[in-house]
C-alpha positions as CSV (number, residue, x, y, z in Angstrom):
1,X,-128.3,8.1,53.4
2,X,-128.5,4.3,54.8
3,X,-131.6,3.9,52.7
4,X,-129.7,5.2,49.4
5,X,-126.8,3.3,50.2
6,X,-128.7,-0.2,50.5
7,X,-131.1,0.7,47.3
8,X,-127.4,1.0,45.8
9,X,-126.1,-2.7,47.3
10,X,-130.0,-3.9,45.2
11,X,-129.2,-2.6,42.5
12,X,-125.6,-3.9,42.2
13,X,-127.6,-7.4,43.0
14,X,-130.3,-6.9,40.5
15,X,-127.4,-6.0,37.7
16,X,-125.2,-9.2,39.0
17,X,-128.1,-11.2,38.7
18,X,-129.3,-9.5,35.3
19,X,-125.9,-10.5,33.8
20,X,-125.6,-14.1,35.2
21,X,-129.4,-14.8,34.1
22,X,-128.5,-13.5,30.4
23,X,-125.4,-15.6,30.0
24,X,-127.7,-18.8,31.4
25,X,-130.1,-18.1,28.8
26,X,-127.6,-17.9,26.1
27,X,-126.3,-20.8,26.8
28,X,-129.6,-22.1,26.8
29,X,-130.3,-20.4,23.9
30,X,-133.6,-18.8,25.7
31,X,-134.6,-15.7,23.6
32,X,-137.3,-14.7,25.9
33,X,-135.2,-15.0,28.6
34,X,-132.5,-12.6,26.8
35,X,-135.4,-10.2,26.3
36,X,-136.1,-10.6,30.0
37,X,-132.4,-10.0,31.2
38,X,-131.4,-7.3,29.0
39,X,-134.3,-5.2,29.9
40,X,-133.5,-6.0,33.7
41,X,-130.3,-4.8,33.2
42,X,-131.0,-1.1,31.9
43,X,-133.6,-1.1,34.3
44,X,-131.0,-1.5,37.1
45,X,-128.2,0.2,35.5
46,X,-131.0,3.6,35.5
47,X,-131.9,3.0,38.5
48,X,-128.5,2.9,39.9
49,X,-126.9,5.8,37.9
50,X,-130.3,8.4,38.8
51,X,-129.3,7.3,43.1
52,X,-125.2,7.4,42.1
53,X,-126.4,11.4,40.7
54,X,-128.5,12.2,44.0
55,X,-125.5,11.1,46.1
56,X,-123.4,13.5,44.6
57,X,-125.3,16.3,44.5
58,X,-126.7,16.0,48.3
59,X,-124.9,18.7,50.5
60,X,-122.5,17.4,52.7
61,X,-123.0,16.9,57.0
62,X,-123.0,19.5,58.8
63,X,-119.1,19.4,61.0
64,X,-119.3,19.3,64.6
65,X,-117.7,21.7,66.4
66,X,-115.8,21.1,69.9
């Protein structure tokens, strides 16, 4: 669960940084770069919503009893 929920924190970094990179290259007017950031960005969002699906569906602890 710890490793899912820090892949999750990446991948909230990776799209953050997707979405700053392709405004910086607009601005710069950098189509490559564009290219570069909008693919990054599916990439992560995937990623993301495939581990946000696998959270869900995982069974939930097993309650301790007293």
């Amino acid at each position: 669960m710890y490793k899912k929920a820090l892949l999750n924190v990446f991948y909230n970094i990776g799209i953050f940084a997707a979405v700053m990179g392709g405004i910086y290259a607009f601005d710069r007017r950098s189509y490559i770069l564009i290219i570069i950031c909008i693919v990054a960005l599916v990439f992560f969002v995937m990623q993301k919503y495939k581990i946000m699906k696998e959270i869900k569906n995982m069974p939930p602890p097993p309650r301790k009893t007293k």
